[in-house]
Every structure is written in structure tokens, then in C-alpha cells.
N, C-alpha and C positions, 0 to 999 in steps of 0.2 A: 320626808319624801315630798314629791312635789305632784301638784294633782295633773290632769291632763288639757287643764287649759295657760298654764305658766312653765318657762323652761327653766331648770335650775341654774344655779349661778355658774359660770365658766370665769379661767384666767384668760391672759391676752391673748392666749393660743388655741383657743379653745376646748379645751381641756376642763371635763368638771373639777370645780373645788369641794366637794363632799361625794365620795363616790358610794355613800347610803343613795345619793341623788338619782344614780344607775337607775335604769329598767329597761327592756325590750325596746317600747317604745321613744325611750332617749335615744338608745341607740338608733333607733333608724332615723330620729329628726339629726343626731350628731353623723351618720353615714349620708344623708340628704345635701345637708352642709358641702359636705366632700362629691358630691356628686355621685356616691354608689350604693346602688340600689342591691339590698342586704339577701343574698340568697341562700340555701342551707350549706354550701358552701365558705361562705363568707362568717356565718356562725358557727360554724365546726373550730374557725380559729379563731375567732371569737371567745368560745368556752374555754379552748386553748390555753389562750393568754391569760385568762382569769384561772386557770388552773395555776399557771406558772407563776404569778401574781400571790397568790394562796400558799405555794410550796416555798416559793423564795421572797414574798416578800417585796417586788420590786420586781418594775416592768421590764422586759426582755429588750435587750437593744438587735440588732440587727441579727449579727451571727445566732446570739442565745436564742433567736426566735425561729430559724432556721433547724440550728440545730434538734432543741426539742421539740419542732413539727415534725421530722424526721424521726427521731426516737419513737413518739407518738403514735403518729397516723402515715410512716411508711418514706421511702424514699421518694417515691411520685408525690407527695406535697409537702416532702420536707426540702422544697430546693427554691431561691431565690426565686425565678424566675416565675413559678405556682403563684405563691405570697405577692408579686409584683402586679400579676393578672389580678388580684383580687383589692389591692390597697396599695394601687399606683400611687405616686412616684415612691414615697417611701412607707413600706407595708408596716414596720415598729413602730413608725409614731402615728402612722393612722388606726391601725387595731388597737393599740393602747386609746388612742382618745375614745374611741367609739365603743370599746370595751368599758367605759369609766375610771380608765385606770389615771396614774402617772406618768406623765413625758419618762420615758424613757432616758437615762442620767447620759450613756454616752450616743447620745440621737442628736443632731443638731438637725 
């Protein structure tokens, strides 16, 4: 784990390489980075993906992350558009990095 004056190691994408490296406050210096400032909104799908990360094993690419916000937590933010407002331009590979997770396989 990394303490609070060093940031863990990232790949070329920014993307942690150890995601034991994860905590709260990684996430908001990797959401900072992206320019978005982390509300309880923005962490709902946050837990989300690290749910879905947990259950399958691998990060959600666009639709799968769609779809299971919608199973989830309802049709009003299981819909592109929601996900867009909160992890512009593209919401799967921005909630994955900032979640800790893995680029998402078919994310380009």
C-alpha cells in the first residue's frame, strides 16, 4: 500500500499496476487527473464497477457497464447518457482507472 505522501505506480495509461495500490484517496488524486471532481454520485458507480470487477473478474467495457448500472441502480442511471455526465468522454475506461481497476479489454 502506498502511504499518503507517494502515488502508486501507473502504466502508460494511467492505470494503476497493483490495484492492492486502490484507496479512496487514489481515487480522487486519479479522478483529479481527469479533471472530475468525485461526488456521491460518481462513487455509487464507482462501487459499481468494483462490484462487477469482483463478480466477473474483469472490467466492464461500455455496454456491460451500462447494462449492469441499469440492472443495478434502476433505468434513470443505467443509460449512456447518466454514465457520460459523470466520466466524460468515455465513462469504462474512466471509472475503471479511477476505480483501480483494469483497462477495460474491448475499450480502446
Amino acid at each position: 500500500m502506498t502511504n499518503s505522501n507517494s502515488f502508486p505506480a501507473i502504466d502508460q495509461d494511467g492505470y494503476l499496476l497493483s490495484r492492492t495500490d486502490w484507496n479512496p484517496a487514489i481515487a480522487r488524486q486519479l479522478a483529479q487527473a481527469e479533471h472530475i471532481e468525485l461526488t456521491a454520485n460518481h462513487w455509487e458507480i464507482i462501487e459499481l464497477v468494483q462490484e462487477f470487477y469482483r463478480e466477473f473478474e474483469l472490467s466492464p467495457a461500455s455496454r456491460a457497464l451500462v447494462r449492469y448500472t441499469q440492472q443495478k441502480l434502476g433505468n434513470d442511471k443505467g443509460r449512456s447518457i447518466y454514465l457520460m455526465g459523470l466520466f466524460a468522454p468515455h465513462p469504462a475506461l474512466l471509472v475503471s482507472k479511477i476505480a483501480g481497476l483494469p483497462r477495460p479489454a474491448n475499450c480502446f
